[in-house]
C-alpha positions in Angstrom: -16.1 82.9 -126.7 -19.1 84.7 -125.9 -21.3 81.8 -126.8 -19.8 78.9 -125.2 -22.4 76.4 -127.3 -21.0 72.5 -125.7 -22.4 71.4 -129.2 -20.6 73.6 -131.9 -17.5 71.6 -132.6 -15.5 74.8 -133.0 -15.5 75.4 -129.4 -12.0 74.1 -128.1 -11.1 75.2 -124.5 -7.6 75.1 -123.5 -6.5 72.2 -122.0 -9.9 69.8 -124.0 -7.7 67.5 -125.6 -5.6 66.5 -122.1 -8.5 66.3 -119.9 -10.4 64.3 -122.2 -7.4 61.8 -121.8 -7.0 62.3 -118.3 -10.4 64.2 -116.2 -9.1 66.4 -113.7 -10.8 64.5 -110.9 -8.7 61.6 -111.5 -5.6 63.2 -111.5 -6.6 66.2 -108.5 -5.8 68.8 -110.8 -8.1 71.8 -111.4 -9.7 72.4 -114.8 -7.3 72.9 -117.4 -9.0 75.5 -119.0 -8.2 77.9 -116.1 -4.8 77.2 -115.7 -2.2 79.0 -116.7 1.0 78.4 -118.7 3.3 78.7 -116.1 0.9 76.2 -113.9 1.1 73.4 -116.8 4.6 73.7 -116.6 4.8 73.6 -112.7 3.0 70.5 -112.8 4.9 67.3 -112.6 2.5 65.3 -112.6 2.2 66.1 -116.2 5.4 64.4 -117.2 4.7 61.3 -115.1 2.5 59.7 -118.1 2.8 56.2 -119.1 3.6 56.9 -123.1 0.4 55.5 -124.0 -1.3 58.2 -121.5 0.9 60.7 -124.4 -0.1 59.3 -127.5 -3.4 59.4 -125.9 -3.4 62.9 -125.4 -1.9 63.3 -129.1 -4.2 61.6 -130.9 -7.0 63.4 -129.4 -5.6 66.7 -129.9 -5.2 66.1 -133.4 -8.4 64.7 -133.2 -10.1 67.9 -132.0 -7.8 70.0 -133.9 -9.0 67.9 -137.0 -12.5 69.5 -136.3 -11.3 72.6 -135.5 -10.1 73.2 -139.0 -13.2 71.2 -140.3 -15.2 73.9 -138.6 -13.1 76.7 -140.4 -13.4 74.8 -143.5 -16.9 75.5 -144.0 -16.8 78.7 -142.9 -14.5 79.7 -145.8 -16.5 77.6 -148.3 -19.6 80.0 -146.9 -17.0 83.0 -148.0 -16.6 81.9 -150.7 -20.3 81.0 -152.2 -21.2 84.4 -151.2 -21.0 87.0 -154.2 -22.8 89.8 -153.5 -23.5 92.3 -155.9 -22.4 95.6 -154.2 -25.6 97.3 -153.5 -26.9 93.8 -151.7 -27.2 94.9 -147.8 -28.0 91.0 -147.3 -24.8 89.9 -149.0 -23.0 92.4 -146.6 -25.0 91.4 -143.8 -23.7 87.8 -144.5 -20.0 88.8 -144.8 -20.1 90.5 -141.7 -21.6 86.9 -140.3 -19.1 85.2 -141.3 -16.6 87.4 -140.1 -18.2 87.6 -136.4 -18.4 83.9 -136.6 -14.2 84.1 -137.2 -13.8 86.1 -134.3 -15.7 83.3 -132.0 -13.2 80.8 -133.5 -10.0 82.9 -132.9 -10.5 82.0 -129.3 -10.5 78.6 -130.1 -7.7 78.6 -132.6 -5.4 80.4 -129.9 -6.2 77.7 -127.4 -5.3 74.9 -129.6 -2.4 76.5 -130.1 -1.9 77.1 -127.0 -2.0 72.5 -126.3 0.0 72.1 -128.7 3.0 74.2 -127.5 2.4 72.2 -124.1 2.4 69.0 -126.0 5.5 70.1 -127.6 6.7 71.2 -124.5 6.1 67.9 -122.5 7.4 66.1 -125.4 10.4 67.6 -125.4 10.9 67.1 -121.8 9.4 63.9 -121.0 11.5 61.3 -121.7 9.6 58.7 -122.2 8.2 59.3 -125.7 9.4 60.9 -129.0 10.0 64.0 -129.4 9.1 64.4 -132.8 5.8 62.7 -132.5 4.6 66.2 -131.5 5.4 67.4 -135.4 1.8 65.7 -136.4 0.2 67.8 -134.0 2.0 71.5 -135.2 0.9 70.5 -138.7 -2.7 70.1 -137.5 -2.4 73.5 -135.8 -0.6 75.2 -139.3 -3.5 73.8 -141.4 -6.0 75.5 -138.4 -3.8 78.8 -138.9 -3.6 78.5 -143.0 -7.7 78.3 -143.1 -8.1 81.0 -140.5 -5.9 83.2 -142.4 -7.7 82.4 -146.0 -11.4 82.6 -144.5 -10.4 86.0 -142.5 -8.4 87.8 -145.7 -11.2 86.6 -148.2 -14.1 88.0 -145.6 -12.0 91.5 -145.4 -11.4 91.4 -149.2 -14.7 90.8 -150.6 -16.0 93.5 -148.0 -13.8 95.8 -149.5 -14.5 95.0 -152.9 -18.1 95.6 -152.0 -16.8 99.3 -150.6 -15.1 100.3 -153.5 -18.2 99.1 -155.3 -20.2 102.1 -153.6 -17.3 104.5 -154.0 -17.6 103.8 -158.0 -21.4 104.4 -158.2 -21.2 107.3 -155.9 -18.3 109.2 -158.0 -20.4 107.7 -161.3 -23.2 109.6 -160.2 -21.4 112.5 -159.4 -19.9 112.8 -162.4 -23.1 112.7 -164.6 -24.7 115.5 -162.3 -22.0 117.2 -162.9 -22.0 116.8 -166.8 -25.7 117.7 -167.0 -24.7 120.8 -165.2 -22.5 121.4 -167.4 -24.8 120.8 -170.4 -27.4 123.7 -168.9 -25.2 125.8 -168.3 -23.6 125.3 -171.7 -27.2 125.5 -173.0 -28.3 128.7 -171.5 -25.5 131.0 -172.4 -25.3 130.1 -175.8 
């Protein structure tokens, strides 16, 4: 994100929900963040975990993905108290804001979804735990997607509703110019 803010709850990293479980200097792995997918699954030491260490790392990633969508969730509430009227440069101004702030959280929607095909992943292959105890997690991540996806096509429509707002006025006002015209030059050769 290009405003990596350690405060804004929206800010997931990949690899957050694992490390707070386990830091990286315990376990001599690098940050997770910079690892690749391909590294996560080269890693045994990954499916070494005591199954508490996995429902651990489970709970917090639903944890953080609960904020995640939290975060999304009053994004989309700001979408949808905004009504501008279409001539309102501030209520397009604020649409665009809200849209730029969706971008930033794309990164961290990707990411998340990015730990829970891991989780999924290691679940699957570990065989110590469940493998369906990874099912909580993809519903977390679907609800992330669902609100993305509402927030992001609500944004787009009311900025195109304030669009076709201008392209009314502007063919209104054409249309009376015209019809004046029309009435002096209906006037004058008569």
């Amino acid at each position: 994100m290009p405003s990596s803010d350690s405060a804004d709850p929206a800010v997931y990293q990949r690899g957050d929900a694992l490390d707070e479980v386990l830091p990286p200097e315990l376990t001599g792995r690098g940050p997770s963040a910079a690892r690749s997918t391909e590294e996560w699954a080269a890693d045994a030491g990954i499916y070494d975990l005591s199954e508490q260490e996995y429902w651990n790392w489970l709970a917090t990633l639903i944890q953080e993905g609960s904020e995640l969508d939290e975060h999304l969730d009053d994004i989309l509430e700001d979408v949808y108290d905004l009504e501008p009227a279409f001539y309102s440069r501030n209520g397009r101004r604020a649409l665009q804001e809200r849209l730029r702030q969706l971008h930033e959280v794309r990164t961290s929607v990707r990411a998340f979804e990015q730990d829970v095909e891991q989780l999924s992943f290691v679940f699957a292959r570990a065989d110590t735990v469940e493998t369906g105890g990874a099912d909580n997690a993809e519903l977390v991540l679907s609800s992330i997607k669902r609100t993305y996806d509402r927030a992001y096509d609500l944004c787009l429509y009311k900025l195109d509703r304030i669009s076709d707002g201008w392209v009314t006025a502007t063919n209104l006002l054409i249309s009376l110019t015209i019809l004046v015209v029309t009435i002096l030059f209906w006037l004058e050769f008569r």
